[in-house]
VOTORVO-572050 format. One record per residue (C-alpha): residue number from 1; x, y, z. Coordinates in pm, whole numbers. Layout:
BEGIN
NUM  X  Y  Z
...
***
This chain:
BEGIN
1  5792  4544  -2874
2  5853  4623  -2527
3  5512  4608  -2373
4  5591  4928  -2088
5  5702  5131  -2426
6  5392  5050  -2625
7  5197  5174  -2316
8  5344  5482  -2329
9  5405  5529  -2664
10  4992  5473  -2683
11  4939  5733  -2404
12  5189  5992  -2581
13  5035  5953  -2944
14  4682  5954  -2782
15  4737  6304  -2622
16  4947  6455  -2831
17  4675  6379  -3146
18  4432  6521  -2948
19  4553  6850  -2788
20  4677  6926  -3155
21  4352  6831  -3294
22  4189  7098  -3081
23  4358  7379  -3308
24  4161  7246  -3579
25  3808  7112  -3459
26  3731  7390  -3200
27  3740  7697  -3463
28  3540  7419  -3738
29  3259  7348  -3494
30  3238  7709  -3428
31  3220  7762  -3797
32  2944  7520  -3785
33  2769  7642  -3550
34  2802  7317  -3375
35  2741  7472  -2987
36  2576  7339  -2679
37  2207  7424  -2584
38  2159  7475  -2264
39  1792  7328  -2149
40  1599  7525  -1920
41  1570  7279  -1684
42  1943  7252  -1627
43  2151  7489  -1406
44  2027  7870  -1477
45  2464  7940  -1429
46  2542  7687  -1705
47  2405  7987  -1957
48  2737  8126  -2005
49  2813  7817  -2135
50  2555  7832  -2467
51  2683  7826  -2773
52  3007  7586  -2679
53  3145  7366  -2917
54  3029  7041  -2802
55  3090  6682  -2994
56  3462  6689  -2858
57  3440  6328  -2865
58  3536  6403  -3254
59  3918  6542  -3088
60  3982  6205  -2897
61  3829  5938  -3107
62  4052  5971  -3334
63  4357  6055  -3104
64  4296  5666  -2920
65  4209  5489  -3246
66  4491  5603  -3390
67  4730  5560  -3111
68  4536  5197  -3055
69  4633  5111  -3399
70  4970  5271  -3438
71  5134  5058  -3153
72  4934  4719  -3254
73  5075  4766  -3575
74  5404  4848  -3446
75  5412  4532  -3252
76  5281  4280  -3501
77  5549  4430  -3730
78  5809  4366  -3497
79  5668  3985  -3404
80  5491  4110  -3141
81  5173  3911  -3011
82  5038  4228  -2756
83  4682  4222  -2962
84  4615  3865  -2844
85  4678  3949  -2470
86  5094  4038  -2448
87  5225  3767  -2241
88  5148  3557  -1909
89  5449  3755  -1724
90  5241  3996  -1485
91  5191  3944  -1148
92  4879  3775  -1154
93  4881  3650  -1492
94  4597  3419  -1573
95  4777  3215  -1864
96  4735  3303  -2234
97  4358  3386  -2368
98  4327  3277  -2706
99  3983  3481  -2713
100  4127  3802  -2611
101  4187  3963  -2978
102  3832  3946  -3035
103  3750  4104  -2708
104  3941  4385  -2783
105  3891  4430  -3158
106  3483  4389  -3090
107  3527  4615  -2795
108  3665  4936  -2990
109  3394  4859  -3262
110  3132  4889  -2947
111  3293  5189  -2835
112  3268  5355  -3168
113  2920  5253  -3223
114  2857  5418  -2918
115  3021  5737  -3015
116  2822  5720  -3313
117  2502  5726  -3137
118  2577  6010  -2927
119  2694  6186  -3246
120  2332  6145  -3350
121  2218  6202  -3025
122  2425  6554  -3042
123  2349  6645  -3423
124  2008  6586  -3329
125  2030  6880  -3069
126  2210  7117  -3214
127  2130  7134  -3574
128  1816  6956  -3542
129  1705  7175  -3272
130  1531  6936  -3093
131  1683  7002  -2724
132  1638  6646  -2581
133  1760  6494  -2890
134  1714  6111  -2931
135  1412  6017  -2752
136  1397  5757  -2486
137  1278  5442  -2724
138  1568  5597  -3014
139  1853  5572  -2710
140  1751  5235  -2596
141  1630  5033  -2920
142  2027  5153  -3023
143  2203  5054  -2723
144  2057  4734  -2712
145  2140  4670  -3083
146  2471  4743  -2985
147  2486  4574  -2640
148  2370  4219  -2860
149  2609  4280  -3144
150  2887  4265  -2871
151  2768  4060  -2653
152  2749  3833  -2937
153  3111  3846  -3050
154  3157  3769  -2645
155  3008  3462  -2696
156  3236  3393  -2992
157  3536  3475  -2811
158  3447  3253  -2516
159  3196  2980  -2623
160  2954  2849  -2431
161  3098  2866  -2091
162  3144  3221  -1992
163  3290  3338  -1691
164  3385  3653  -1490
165  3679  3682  -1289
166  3623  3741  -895
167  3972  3956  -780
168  3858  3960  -455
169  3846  3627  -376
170  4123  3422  -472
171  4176  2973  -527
172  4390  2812  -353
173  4629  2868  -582
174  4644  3231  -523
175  4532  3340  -819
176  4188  3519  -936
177  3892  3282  -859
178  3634  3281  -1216
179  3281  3252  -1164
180  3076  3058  -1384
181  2811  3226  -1485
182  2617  3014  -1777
183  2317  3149  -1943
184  2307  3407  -1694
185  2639  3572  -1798
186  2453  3750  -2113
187  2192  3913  -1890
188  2473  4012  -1641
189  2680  4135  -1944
190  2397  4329  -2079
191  2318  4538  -1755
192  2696  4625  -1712
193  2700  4773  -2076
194  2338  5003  -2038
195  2462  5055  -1695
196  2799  5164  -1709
197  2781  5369  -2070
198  2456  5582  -1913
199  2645  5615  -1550
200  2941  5761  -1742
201  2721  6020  -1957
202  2609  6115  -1649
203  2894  6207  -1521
204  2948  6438  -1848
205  2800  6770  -1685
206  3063  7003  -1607
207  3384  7091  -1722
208  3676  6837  -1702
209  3463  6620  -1474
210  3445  6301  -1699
211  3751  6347  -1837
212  3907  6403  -1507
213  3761  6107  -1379
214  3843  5895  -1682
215  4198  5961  -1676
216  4198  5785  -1322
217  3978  5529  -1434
218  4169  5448  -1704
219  4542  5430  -1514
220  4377  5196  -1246
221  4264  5006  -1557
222  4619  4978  -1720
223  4753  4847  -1400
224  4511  4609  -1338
225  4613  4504  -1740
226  4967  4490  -1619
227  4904  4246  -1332
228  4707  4047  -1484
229  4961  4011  -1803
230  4728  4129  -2080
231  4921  4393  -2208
232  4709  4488  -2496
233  4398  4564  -2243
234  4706  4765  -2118
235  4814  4945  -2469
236  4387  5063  -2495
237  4358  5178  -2121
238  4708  5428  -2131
239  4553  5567  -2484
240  4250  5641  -2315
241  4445  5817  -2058
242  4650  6003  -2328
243  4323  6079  -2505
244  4145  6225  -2197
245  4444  6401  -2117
246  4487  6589  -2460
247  4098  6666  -2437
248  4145  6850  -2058
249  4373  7107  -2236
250  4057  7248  -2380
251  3834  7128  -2134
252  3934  7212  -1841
253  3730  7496  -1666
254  3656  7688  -1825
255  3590  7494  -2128
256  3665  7578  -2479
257  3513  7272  -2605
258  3231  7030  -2428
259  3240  6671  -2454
260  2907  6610  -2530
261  2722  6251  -2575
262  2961  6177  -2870
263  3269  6169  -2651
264  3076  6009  -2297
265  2909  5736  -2490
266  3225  5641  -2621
267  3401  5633  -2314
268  3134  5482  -2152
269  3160  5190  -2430
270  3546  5162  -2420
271  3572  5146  -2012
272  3350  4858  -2064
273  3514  4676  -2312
274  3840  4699  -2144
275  3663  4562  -1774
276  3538  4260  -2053
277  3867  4202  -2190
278  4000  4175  -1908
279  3747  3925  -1739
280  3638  4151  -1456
281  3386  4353  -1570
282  3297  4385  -1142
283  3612  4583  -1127
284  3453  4851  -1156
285  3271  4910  -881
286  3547  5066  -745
287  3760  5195  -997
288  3447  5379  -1144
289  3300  5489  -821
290  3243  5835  -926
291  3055  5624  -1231
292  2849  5451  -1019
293  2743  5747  -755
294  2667  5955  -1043
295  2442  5721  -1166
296  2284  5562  -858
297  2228  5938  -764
298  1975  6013  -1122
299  1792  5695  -1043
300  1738  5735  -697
301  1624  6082  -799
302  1387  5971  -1071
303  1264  5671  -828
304  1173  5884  -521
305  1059  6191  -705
306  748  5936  -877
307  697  5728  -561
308  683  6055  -355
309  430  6255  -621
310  735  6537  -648
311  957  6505  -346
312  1322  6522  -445
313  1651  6385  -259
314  1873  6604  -435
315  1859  6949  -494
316  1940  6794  -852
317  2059  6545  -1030
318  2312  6369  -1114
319  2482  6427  -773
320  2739  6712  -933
321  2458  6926  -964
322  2354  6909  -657
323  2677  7038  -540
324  2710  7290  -801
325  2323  7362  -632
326  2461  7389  -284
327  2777  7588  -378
328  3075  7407  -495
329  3248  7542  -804
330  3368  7288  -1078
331  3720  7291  -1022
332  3662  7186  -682
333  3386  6943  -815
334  3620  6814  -1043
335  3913  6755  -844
336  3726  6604  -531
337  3548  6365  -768
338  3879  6226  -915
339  4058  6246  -547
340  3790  6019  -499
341  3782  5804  -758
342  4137  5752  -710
343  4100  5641  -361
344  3827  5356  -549
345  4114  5238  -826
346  4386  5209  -509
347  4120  5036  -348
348  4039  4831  -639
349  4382  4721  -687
350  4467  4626  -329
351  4179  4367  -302
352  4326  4291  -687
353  4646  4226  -574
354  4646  4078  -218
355  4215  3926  -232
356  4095  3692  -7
357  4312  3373  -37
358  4199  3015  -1
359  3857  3077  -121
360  3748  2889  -501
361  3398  3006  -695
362  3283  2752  -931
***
C-alpha cells in the first residue's frame, strides 16, 4: 500500500468516524447525565459551561483505533510491511527497526490504558460526585503501573542497549546521532511519560485548545515519521490529526462536547508513544511547546505559591487561565497557542532536517 495514501486514508477515516460519532454520543451523554462540574476554584465564567457533555475522548478513541487498524490491515493484506516501520526510503531514514511493531502496538495499548484512567478519573466526577475525582496517590500509583508495563515492552523491543535519537546533532555521516543511554534510559523514559501525559491534560481547559494544539502536534509528528522512513509512526500521527480534527467540529468554541481526562490522557499517552517509536522522544520539546509551557507554568505555580507562603506568579494556572484572567477570549487563546506551537514543529523539523553536522554522541 502506498504509504502517502495510508496516511491519508488514516487521517480521513479518523475524522470522518469521529465528527459522525458526535450525532450519537453527544445526545447519549446528555441522556446520561454525563456533564462537566465546574469546581469553584476554577474560572467563575466557565459556569456557563456546567452540565457539558464531557468524556469526548469516547468520540475519537474509537475514530483513531479504528482508522489505526483499518489501514494496518489494509496493508498487511496487500503485502504491506508499514506496521514494522514502512521502509528505509525517507529522507533521513535510519535503516529498518526490527523492534518498531512492538513500539507501536505497546504504544496504542499505553494510550488506551491511559484513556481508561481518565475515564475513571471522569466517571468518578460526574456520577460519583466527587469533584476532584481520582485522588493524587489513585492518579499516580496508575500511571506508574502503566508507565512500567510500557516501559517494559520498550525494553523488549530494544534489549539491553537503549538509545534515543539526538536530531539536532548529526554523525559524520549526516544522519541522526543516538545517544546511549544504559540503565539510565528507563528513568529518562519514565519522566517523559508522567511528564508529557500530565503537561497535555493541562492543556485540556478551554474549548478546542488541546485539540487545536494536537492537530499541529500531530502533523509535525507525521513529517518527522516521513523523514525518518517509519511510515507506520506516520499512519498513527495523521489519525490522530483526523481524530482531533473530527472532535473540533463539536468542540470548537463554543463547545458542545468537552474533552475531559478520558480524551487528554489518551492523547497525552499516544503523543508519547509515537516520540518512542520514533526514537526521539526529545522531539518534543519543540513540537509540544504549548505542552511544555502549559505544564512548566502549573508547577512553577504550585512551587512558588508553597515557597512564598501564598504568593502566586500567575493570576492562575495553567498559563491559559491566566490569560483567560487577564482578558483573552478562547478563540484567540486557542488560535495563538497553535500559531505557536506551529512555529515549535517548523522549528523542530528544521534542526530535524538540516542539525548540526559532523558531531557523533556515543
Amino acid at each position: 500500500m502506498n504509504q502517502y495514501a495510508a496516511m491519508i486514508l488514516a487521517l480521513a477515516a479518523a475524522a470522518a468516524v469521529t465528527a459522525l460519532l458526535g450525532y450519537v454520543m453527544i445526545p447519549w451523554l446528555h441522556k446520561l447525565r454525563f456533564g462537566q462540574i465546574i469546581l469553584d476554584i476554577g474560572p467563575s465564567w466557565h459556569k456557563h459551561k456546567q452540565g457539558t457533555p464531557t468524556m469526548g475522548g469516547f468520540m475519537f478513541i474509537p475514530g483513531i483505533l479504528l482508522a489505526v487498524v483499518l489501514v494496518f490491515a489494509t496493508d498487511a493484506i496487500m503485502g504491506g510491511t508499514m506496521l514494522a516501520g514502512g521502509g528505509s526510503s525517507g529522507l533521513l531514514a535510519q535503516g529498518f527497526d526490527q523492534g518498531v511493531a512492538v513500539k507501536l502496538v505497546a504504544g496504542l495499548i499505553m494510550a488506551v490504558l491511559f484513556g481508561f484512567m481518565g475515564f475513571l478519573d471522569d466517571y468518578t466526577k460526574v456520577v460519583k460526585k466527587r469533584n476532584k475525582g481520582l485522588s493524587i496517590r489513585q492518579k499516580s500509583l496508575l500511571q506508574i503501573f502503566i508507565s512500567i508495563g510500557y516501559l517494559w515492552s520498550m525494553w523488549l523491543a530494544m534489549g539491553k542497549q537503549p538509545y534515543t535519537l539526538v536530531p539536532f546533532l548529526k554523525d559524520v555521516h549526516g544522519l541522526d546521532a543516538q545517544l546511549n543511554l544504559g540503565w539510565s534510559f528507563w528513568i529518562f523514559g519514565f519522566v517523559v511519560i508522567y511528564a508529557t501525559v500530565n503537561s497535555v491534560n493541562f492543556t485540556d481547559g478551554i474549548d478546542g485548545l488541546c485539540s487545536g494544539v494536537t492537530v499541529v502536534v500531530g502533523a509535525g509528528l507525521a513529517a518527522f515519521a516521513v523523514m525518518r522512513g517509519l511510515f507506520g509512526a506516520g499512519v498513527i500521527s495523521a489519525a490522530l490529526v483526523g481524530g482531533c480534527l473530527g472532535f473540533l467540529v463539536w468542540n470548537k468554541n463554543p463547545a458542545k462536547i468537552i474533552m475531559g481526562d478520558t480524551g487528554a490522557l489518551f492523547i497525552g499517552g499516544l503523543v508519547t508513544a509515537i516520540a518512542f517509536a520514533l526514537d526521539c522522544p526529545v522531539i518534543l520539546l519543540p513540537m509540544g511547546i504549548i505542552y511544555v509551557i502549559e505544564g512548566l507554568s502549573d508547577v512553577l505555580q504550585i512551587g512558588y505559591f508553597k515557597l512564598s507562603h501564598g504568593k502566586r506568579i500567575f493570576k492562575m494556572a495553567p498559563f491559559h487561565h491566566h490569560l483567560e484572567m487577564s482578558g483573552w477570549k478562547e478563540k484567540k487563546i486557542g488560535w495563538v497557542f497553535s500559531l505557536i506551537n506551529l512555529a515549535g514543529v517548523a522549528l523542530g523539523l528544521v534542526l530535524v532536517f538540516f542539525g548540526l553536522r559532523g558531531f557523533l554522541v556515543v
